[in-house]
Backbone as a ProteinNet text record, in pm:
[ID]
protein_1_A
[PRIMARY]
XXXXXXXXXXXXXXXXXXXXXXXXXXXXXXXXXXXXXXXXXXXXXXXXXXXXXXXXXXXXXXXXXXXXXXXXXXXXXXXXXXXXXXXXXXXXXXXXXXXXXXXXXXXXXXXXXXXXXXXXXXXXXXXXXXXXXXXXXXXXXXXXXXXXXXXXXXXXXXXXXXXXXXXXXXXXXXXXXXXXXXXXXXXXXXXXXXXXXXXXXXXXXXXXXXXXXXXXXXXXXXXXXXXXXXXXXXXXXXXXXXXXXXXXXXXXXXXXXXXXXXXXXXXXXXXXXXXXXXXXXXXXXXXXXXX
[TERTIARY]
11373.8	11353.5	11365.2	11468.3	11486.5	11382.6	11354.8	11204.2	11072.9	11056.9	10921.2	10917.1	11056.2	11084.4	11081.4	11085.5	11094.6	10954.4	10897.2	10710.2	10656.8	10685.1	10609.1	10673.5	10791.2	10817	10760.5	10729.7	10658.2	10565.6	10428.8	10335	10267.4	10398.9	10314.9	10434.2	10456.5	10530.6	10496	10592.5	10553.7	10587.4	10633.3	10692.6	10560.4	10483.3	10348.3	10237.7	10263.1	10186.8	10231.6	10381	10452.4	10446.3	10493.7	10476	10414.1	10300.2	10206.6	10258.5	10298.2	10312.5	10411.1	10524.4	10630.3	10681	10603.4	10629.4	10538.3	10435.5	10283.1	10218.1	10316.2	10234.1	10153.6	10065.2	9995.1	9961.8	9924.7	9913.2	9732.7	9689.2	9567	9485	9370.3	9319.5	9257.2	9209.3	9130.6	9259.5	9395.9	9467.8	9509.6	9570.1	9579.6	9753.5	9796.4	9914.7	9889.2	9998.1	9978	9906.4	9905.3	9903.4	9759.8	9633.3	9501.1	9518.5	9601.5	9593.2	9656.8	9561.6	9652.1	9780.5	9828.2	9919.5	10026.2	10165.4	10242.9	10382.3	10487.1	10596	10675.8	10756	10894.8	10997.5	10971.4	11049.9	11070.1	11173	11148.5	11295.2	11293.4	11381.6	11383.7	11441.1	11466.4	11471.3	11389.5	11381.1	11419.3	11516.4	11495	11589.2	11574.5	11603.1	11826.9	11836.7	11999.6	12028.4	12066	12232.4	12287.7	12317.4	12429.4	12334.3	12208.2	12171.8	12133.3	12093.8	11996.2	12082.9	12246.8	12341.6	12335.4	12375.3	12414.7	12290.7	12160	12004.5	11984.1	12061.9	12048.3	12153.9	12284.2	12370.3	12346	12237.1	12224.5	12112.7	12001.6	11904.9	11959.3	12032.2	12043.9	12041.7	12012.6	11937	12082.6	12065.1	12240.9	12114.6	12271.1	12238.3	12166.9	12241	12190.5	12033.7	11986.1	11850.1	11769.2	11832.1	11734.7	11714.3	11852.7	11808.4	11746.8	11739.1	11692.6	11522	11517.1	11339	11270.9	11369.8	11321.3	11316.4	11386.3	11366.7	11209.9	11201.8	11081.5	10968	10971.5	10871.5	10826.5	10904.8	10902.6	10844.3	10866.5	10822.3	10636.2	10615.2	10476.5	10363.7	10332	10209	10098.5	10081.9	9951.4	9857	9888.5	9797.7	9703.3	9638.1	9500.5	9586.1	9676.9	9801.7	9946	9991.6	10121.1	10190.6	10339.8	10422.6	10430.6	10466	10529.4	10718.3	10761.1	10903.6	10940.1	11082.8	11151.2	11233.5	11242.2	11365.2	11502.3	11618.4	11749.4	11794.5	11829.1	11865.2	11787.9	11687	11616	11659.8	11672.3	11734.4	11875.3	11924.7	12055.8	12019.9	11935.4	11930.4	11919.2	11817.8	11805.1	11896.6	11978.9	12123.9	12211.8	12252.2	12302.9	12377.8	12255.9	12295.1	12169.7	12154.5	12037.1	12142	12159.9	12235.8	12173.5	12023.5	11987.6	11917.8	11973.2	11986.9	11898.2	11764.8	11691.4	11616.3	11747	11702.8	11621.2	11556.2	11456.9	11511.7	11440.4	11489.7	11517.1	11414.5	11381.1	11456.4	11448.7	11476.5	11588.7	11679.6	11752.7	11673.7	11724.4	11622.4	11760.6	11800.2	11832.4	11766.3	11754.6	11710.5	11715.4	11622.4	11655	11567.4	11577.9	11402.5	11457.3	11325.1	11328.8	11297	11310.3	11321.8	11368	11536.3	11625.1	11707	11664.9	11762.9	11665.9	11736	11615.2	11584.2	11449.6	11454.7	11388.9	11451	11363.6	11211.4	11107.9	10985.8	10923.1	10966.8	10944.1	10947.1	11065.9	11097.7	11142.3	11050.4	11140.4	11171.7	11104	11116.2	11169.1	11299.7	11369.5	11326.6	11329.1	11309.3	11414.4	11427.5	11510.9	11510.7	11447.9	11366.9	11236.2	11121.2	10945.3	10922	10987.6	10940	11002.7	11046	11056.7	10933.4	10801.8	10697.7	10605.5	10467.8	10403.8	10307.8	10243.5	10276.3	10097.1	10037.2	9880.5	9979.6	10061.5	10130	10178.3	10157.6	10264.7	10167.4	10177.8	10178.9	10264	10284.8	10378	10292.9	10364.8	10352.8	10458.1	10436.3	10533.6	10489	10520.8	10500	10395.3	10298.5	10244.4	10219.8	10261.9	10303.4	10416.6	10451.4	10606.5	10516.1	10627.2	10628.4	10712.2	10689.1	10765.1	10915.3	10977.7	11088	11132.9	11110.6	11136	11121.6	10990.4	10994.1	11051.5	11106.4	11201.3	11356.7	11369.2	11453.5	11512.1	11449.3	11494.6	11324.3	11276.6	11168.1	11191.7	11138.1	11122.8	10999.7	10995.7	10918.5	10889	10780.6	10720.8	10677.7	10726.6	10617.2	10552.2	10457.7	10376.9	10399.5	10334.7	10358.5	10194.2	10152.9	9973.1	9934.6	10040.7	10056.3	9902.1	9927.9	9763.2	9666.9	9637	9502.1	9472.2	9588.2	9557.3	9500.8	9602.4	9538.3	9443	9393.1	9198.7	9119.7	9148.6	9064.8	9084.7	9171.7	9170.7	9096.9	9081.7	8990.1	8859.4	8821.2	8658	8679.5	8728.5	8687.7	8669.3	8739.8	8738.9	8601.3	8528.9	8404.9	8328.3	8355.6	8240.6	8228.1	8340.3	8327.8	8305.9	8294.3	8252.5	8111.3	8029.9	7911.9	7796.5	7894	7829.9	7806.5	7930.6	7932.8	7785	7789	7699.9	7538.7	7545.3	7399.3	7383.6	7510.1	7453.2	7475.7	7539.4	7508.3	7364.9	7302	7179.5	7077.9	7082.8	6962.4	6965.5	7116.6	7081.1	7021.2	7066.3	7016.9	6854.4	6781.6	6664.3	6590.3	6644.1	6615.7	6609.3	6699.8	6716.1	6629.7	6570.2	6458.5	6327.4	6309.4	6158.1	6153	6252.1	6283.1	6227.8	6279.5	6284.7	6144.4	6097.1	5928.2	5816.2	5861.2	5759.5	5748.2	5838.9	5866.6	5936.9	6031.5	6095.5	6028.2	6018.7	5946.6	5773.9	5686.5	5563.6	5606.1	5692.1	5700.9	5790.6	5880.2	5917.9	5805.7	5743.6	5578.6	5514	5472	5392	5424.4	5566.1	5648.1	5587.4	5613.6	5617.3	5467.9	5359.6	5271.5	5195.4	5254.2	5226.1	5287.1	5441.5	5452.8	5405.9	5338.6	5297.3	5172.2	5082.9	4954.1	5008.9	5084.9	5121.2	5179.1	5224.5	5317.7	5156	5081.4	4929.8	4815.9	4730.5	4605.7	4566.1	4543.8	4449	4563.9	4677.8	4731.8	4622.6	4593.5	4502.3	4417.3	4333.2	4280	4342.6	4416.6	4460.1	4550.4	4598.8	4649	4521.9	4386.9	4271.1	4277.8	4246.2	4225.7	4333.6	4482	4532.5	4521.5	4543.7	4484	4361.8	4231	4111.5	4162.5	4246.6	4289.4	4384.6	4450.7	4564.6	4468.2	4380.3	4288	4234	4180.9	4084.9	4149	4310.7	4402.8	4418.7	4428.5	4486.5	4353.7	4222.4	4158.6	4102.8	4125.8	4147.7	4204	4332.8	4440.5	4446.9	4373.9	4310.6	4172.3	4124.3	3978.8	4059.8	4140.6	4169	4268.6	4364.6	4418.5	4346	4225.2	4156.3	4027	4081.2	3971.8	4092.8	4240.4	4271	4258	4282.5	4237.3	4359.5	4499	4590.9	4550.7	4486.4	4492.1	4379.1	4278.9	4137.8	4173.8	4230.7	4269.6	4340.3	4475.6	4497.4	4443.9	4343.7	4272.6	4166.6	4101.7	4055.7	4118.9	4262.3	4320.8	4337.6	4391.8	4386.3	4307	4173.2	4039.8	4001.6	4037.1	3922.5	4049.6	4205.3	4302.8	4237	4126.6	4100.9	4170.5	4264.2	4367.4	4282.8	4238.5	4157.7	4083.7	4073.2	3986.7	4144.8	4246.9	4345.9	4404.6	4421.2	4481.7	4404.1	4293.4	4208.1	4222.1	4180.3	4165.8	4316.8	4432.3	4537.8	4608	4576.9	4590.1	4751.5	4805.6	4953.5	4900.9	4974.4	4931.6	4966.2	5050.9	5115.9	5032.1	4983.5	4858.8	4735.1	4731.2	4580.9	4593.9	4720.2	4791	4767.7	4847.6	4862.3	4727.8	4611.8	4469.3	4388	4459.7	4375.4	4435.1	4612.2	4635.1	4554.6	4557.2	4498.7	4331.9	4267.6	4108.2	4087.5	4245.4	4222.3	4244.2	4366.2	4391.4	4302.5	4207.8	4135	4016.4	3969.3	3847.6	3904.7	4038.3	4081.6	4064.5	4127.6	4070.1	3933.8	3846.1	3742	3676.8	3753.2	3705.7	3810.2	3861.9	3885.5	3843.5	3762.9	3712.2	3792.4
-2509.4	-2376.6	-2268.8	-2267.5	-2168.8	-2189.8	-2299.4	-2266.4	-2228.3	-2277.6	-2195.6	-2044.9	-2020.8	-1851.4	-1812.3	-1846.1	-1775.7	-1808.4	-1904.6	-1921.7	-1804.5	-1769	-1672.2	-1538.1	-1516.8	-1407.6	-1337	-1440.7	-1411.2	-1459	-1515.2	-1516.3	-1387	-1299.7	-1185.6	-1106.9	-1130.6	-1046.1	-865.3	-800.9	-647.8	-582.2	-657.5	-588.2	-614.7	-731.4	-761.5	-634.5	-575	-482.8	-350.7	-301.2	-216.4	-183.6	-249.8	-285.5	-433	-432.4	-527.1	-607.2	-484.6	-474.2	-648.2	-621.2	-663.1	-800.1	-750.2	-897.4	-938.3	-956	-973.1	-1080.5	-1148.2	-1176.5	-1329	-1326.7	-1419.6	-1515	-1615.2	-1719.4	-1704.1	-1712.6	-1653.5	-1530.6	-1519	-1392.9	-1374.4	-1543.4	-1589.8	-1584.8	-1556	-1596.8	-1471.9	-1503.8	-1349.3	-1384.2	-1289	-1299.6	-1211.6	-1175	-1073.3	-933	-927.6	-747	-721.7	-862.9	-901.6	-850	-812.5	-823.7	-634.7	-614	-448.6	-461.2	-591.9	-588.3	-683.9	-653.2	-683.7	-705.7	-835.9	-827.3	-741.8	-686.5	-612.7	-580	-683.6	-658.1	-796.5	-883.7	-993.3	-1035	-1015.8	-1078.6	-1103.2	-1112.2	-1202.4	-1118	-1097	-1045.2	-1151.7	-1039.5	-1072.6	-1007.7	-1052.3	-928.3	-997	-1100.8	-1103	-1110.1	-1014.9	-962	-1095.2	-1177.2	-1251.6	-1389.8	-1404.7	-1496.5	-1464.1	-1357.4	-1295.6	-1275.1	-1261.2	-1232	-1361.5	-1487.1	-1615.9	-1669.8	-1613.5	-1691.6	-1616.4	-1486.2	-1428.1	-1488.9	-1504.5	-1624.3	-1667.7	-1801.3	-1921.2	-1928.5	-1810	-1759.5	-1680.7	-1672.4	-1600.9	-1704.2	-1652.9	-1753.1	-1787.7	-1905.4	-1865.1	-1879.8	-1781.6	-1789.9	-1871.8	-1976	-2076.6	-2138.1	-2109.5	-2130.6	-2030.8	-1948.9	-1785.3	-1830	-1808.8	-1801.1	-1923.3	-2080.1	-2174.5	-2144.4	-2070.2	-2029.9	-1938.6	-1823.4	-1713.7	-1795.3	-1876	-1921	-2004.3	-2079.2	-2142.8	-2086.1	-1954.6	-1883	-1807.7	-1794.8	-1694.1	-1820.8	-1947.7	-2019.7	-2057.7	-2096.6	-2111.4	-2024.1	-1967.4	-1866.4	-1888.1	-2061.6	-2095.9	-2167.4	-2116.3	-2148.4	-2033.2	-2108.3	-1946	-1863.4	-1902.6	-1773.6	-1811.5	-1725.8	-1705.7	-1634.4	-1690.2	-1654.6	-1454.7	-1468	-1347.4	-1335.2	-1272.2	-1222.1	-1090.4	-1121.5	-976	-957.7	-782.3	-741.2	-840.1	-783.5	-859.8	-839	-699.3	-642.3	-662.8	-698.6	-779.3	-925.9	-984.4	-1134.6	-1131.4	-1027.4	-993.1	-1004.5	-893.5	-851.6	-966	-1098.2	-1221.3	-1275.2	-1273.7	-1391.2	-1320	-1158.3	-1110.7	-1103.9	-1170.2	-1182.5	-1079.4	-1098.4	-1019.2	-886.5	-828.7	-695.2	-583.1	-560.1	-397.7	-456.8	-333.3	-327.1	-232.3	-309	-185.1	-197.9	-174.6	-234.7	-89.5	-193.8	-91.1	-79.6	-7.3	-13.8	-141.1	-198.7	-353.9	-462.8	-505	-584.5	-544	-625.5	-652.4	-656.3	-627	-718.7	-650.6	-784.6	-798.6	-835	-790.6	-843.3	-800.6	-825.9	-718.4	-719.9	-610.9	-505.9	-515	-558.2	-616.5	-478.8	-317.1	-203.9	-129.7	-176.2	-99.4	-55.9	-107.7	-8.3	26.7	134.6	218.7	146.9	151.6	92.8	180.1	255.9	339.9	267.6	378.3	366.7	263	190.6	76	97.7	105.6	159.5	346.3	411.5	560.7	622.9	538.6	531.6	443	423.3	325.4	352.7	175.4	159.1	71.5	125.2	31.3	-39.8	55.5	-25.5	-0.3	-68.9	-54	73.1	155.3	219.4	360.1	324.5	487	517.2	389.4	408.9	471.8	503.4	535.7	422.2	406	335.3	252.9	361.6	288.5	208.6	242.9	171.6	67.9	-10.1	-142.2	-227.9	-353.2	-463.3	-543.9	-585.3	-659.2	-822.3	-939.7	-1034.6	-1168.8	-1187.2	-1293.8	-1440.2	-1553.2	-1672.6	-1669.8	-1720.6	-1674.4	-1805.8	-1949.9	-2077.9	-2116.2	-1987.6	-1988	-1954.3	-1994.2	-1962.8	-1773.7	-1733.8	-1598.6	-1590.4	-1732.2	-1765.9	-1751.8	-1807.1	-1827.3	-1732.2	-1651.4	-1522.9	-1429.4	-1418	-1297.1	-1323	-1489.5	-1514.9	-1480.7	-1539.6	-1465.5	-1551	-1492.7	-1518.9	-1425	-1492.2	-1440.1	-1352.8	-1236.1	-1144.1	-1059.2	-1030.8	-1015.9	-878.2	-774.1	-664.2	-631.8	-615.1	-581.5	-439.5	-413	-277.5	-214.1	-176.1	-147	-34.7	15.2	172.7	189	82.7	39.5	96.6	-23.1	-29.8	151.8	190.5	335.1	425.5	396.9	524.9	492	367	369.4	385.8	356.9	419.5	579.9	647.8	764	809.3	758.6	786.9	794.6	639.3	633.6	719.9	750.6	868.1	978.8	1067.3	1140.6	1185.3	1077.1	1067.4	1055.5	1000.8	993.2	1128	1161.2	1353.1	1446.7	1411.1	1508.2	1459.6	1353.3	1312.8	1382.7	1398.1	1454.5	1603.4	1615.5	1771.7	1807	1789.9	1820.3	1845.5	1692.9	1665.8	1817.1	1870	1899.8	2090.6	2104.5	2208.7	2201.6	2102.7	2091.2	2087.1	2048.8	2093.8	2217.1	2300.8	2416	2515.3	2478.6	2563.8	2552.9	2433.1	2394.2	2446.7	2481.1	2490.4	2683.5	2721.3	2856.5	2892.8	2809.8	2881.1	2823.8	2765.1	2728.9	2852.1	2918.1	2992.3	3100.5	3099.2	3257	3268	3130.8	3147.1	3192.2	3097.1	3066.3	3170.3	3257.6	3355	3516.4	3442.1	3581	3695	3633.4	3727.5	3804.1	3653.4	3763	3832.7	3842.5	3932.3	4030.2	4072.2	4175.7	4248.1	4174.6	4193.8	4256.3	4211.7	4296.2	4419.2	4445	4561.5	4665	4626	4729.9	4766.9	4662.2	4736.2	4829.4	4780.5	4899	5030.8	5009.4	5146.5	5201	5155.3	5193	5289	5181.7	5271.6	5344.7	5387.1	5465.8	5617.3	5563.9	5690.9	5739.3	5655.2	5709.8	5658.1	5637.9	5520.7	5499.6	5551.9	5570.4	5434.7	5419	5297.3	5192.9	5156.4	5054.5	4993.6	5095.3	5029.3	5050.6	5071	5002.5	4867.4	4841.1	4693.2	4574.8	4704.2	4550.5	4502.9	4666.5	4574.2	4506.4	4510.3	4432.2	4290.3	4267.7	4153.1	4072.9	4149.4	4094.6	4087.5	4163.9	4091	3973.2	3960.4	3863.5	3684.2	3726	3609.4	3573.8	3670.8	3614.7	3580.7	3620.1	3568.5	3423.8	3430.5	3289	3112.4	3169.4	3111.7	3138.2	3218.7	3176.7	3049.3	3053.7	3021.9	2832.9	2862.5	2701.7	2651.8	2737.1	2648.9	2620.1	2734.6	2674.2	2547.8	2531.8	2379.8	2307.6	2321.7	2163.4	2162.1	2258.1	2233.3	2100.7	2116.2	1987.8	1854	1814.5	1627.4	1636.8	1674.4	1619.3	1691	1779.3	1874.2	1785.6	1810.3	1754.6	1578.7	1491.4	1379.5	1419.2	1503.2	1520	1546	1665.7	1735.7	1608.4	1523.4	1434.7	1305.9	1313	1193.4	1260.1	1438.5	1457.5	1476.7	1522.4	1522.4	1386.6	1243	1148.8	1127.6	1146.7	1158.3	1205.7	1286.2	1379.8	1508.5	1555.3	1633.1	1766.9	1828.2	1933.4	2034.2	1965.6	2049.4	2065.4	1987.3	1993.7	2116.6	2117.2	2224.5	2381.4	2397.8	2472	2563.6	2419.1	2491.2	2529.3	2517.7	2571.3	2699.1	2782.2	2953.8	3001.9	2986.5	3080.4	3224.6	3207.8	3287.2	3429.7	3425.4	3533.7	3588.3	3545.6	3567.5	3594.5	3564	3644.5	3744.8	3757.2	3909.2	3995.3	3960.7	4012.6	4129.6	4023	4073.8	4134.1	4121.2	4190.1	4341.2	4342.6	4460	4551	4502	4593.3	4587.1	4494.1	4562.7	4654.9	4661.5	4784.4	4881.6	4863.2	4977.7	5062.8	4958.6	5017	5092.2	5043.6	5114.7	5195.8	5214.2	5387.8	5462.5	5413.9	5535	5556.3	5491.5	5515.3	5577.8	5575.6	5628.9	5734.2	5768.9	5928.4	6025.3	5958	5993.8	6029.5
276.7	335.5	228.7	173.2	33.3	-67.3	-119.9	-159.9	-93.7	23.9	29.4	67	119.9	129.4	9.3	-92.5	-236	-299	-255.8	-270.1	-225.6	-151.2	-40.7	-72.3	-102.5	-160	-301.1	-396.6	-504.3	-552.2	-439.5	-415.9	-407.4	-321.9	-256.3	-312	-451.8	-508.5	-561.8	-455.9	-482.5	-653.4	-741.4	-863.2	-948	-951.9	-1025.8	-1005.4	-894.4	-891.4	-932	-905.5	-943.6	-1070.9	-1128.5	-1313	-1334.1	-1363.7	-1396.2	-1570.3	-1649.2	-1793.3	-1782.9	-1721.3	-1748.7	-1627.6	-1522.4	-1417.6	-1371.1	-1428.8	-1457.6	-1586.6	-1623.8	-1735.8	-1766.8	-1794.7	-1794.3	-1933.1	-1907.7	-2068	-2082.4	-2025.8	-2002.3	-2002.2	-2067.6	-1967.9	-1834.6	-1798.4	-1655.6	-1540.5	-1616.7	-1521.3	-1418.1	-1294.6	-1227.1	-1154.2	-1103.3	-1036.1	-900	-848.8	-705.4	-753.4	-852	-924.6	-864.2	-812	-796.2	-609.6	-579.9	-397.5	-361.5	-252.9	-203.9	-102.5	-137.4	-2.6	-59.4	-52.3	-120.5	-25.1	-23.3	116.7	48.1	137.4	55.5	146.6	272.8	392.8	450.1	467.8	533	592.3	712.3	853.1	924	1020.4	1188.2	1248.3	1398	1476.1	1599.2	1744.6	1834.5	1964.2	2071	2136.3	2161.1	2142.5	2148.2	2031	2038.6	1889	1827.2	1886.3	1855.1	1774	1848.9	1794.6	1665.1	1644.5	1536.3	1460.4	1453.3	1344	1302.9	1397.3	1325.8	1231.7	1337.5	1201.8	1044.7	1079.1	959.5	839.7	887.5	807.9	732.6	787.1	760.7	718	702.1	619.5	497.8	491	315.5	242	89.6	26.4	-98.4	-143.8	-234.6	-379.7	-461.2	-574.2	-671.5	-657.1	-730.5	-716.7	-592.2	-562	-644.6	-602.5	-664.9	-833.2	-867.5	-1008.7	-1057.1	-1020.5	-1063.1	-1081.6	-962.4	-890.5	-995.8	-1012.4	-1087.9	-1260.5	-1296.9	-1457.9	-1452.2	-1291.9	-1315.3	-1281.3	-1218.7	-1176.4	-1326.3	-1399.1	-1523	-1632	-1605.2	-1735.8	-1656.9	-1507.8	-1531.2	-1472.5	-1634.8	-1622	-1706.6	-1753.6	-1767.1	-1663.1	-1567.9	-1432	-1411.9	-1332.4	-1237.2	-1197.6	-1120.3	-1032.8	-1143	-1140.9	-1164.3	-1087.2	-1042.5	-1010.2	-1007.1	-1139.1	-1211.2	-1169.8	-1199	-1224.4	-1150.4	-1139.5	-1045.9	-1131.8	-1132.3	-1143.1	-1162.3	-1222	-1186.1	-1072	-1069.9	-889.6	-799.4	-785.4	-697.7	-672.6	-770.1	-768.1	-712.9	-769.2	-664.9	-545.7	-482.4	-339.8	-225.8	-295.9	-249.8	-268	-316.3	-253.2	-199.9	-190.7	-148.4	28.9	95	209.5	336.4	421	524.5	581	509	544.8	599	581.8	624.6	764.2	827.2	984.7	1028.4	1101.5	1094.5	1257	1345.6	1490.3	1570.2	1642	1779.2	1878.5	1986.7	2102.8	2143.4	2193.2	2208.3	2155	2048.1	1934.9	1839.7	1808.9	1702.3	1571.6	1459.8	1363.6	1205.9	1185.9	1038.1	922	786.9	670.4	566.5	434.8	304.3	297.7	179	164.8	13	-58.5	-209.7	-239.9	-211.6	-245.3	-189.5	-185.1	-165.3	-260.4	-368.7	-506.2	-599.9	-644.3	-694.8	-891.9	-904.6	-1031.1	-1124.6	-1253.1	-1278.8	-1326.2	-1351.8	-1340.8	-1238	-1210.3	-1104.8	-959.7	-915	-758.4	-762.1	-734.9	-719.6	-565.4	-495.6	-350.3	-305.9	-288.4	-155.5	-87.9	21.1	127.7	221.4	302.5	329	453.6	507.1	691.1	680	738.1	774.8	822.2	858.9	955.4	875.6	769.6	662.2	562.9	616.1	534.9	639.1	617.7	721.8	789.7	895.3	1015.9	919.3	846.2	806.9	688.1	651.5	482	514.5	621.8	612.5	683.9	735.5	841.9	849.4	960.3	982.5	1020.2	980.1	1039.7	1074.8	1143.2	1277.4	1322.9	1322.2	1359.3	1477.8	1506.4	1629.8	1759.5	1682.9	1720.8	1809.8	1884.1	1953.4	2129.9	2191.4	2359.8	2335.1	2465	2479.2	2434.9	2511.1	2515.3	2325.3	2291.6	2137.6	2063.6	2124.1	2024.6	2048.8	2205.1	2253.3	2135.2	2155.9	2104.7	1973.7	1875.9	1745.8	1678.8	1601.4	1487.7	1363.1	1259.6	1113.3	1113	1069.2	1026.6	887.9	871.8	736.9	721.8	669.6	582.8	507.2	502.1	381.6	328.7	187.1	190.5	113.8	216.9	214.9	107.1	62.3	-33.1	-81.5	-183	-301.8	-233.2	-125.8	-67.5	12.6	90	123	33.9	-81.6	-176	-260.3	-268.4	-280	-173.7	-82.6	55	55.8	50.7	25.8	-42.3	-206.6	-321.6	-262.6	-179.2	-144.7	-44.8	61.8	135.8	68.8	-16.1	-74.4	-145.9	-195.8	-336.2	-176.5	-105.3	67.2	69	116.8	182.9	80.6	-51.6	-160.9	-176.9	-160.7	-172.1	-85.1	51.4	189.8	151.7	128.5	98.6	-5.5	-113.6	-231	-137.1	-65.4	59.4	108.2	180.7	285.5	205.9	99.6	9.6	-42.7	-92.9	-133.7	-11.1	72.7	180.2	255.8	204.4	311.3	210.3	53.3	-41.8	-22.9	-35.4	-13	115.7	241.5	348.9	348.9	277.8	291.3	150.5	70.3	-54	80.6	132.4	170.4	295.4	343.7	459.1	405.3	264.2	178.8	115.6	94.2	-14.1	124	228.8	334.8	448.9	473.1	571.6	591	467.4	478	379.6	253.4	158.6	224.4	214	297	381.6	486.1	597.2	541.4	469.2	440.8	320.7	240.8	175.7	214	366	452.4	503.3	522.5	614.3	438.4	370.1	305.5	259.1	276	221.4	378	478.7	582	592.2	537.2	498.1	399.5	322.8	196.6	276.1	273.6	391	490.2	543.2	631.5	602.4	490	411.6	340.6	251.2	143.3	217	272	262	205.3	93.2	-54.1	-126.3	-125	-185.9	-142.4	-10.8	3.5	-85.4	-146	-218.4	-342.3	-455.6	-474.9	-515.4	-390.1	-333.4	-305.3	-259	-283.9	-404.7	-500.2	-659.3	-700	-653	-685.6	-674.1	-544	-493.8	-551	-586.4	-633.1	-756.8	-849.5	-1014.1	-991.6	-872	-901.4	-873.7	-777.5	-705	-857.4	-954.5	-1067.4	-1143	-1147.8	-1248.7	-1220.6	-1148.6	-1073.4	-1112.4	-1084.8	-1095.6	-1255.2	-1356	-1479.8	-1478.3	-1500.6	-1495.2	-1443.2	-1341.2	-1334.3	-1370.9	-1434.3	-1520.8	-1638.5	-1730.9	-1842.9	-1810.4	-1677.7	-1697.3	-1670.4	-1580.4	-1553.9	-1717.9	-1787.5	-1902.7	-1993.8	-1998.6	-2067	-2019.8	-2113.3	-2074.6	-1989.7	-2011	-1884.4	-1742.1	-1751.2	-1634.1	-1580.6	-1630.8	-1558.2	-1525.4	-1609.8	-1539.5	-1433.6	-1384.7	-1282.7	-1179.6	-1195	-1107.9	-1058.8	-1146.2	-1090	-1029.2	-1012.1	-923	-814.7	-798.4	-696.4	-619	-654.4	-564.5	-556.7	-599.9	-557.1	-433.8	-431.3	-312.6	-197.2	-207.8	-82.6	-63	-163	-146.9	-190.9	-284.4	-334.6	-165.3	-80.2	21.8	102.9	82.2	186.4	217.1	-1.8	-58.2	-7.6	-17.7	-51.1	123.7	267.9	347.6	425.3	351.5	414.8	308.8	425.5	379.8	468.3	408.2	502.3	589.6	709	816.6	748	691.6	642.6	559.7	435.2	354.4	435.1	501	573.4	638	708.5	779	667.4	558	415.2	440.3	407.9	293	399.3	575.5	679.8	705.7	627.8	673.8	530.5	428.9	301.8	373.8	400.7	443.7	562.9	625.5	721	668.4	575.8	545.2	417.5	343.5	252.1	348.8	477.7	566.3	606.3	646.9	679.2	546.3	456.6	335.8	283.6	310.5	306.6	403.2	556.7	664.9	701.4	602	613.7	448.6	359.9	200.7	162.5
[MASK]
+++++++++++++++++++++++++++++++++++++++++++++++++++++++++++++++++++++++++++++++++++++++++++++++++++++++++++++++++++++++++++++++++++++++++++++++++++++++++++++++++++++++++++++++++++++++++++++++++++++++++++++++++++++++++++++++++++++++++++++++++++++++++++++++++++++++++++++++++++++++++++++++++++

């Protein structure tokens, strides 16, 4: 029994991960220890709902010295395997023969045991623990024999904590890079959404407000805003003979017309642009139709 409780204790040894440097070490580089897992025990006792039984199983569950330390010299010599052991603390090796002392009962349930971080170790442990339930409720799991009748498990059973710390605070990380990823999305489509708002609608129409006040306040501006218009139209179509005169332009221009795209382009005129060039030809025939 004392060995495979001490298999299982530093199997799923919490110090390999704590300090990797030092109770971590491997003969290998293929080789790995617990430091490889987000979930680590650091809580292990008897639960059950009579007092009396659960004092005597806790007894006769402490582990004696002499086991411990025989375990810990051989856990520390083999680390040319795939897994290794790894090593505890001294005061830890204490705490395991020490006896199932921390008392960390429920309403319900009794429950005695030790918590392999209940003394503080510098750089190593800076948080005691000393019952499950001084961590938070996502930071732990618990697990329990599940091979029992009611009877047996009301009775007294051995129970296990994990301590989930690791794995939270990389899930935290990936949520974090999630909700900063989203964010950037949804900054970049409203920026995008509010320039196509601003090219496509808002500008011609405040464009237009003003060249009606313009004609309203002069008419004679009307025209000219035609000649403007008629220099900007010839600018424009300069402007594309000399690109379809280069070899890159005119290869383009000819992938996009054998596309079908050239007439697509051509017969879609923004509503706004024709409001545009209908309010300047009214307003150039009032100035002409008042000389």
């Amino acid at each position: 029994y004392e060995k495979a409780l001490l298999r299982y204790l530093y199997y799923h040894n919490w110090f390999a991960r704590g300090d990797p440097d030092n109770y971590c070490k491997v003969a290998s580089d293929d080789g790995t220890c617990a430091n490889a897992y987000y979930g680590h025990l650091f809580w292990v006792g008897i639960v059950g709902t009579e007092r009396h039984v659960v004092a005597n199983k806790t007894q006769a569950a402490a582990l004696s010295e002499s086991t411990v330390h025989t375990w810990a010299l051989a856990a520390a010599a083999e680390n040319r395997g795939i897994f290794a052991y790894g090593t505890m603390p001294r005061k830890v090796e204490a705490i395991l023969h020490s006896g199932w002392n921390s008392r960390c009962d429920t309403k319900k349930y009794a429950r005695r045991g030790l918590s392999l971080l209940s003394a503080e170790i510098k750089g190593v442990v800076d948080f005691t623990v000393q019952c499950p339930e001084e961590l938070r409720v996502q930071e732990i799991r618990r697990f329990a024999p599940q091979l029992l009748t009611w009877d047996e498990f009301n009775s007294w059973h051995f129970t296990f904590y994990f301590d989930l710390r690791p794995y939270v605070r990389a899930d935290a990380v990936f949520n974090l890079f999630v909700t900063l990823f989203v964010l950037v999305l949804l900054i970049l489509g409203a920026l995008i959404f509010s320039h196509d708002a601003n090219t496509l609608l808002l500008r011609p129409v405040e464009q237009m407000v003003e060249r009606v006040e313009a004609i309203r306040a002069n008419p004679l501006a009307a025209l000219k805003m035609s000649e403007e218009e008629a220099n900007a139209e010839e600018a424009a179509r300069e402007r594309a003979s000399r690109r379809s005169q280069l070899v890159p332009g005119r290869l383009l221009t000819n992938l996009i017309c054998r596309k079908r795209l050239c007439s697509h382009q051509t017969q879609h005129i923004m509503e706004t642009a024709i409001l545009e060039r209908t309010i300047i030809k009214l307003g150039t025939l009032l100035a002409l139709g008042f000389g």
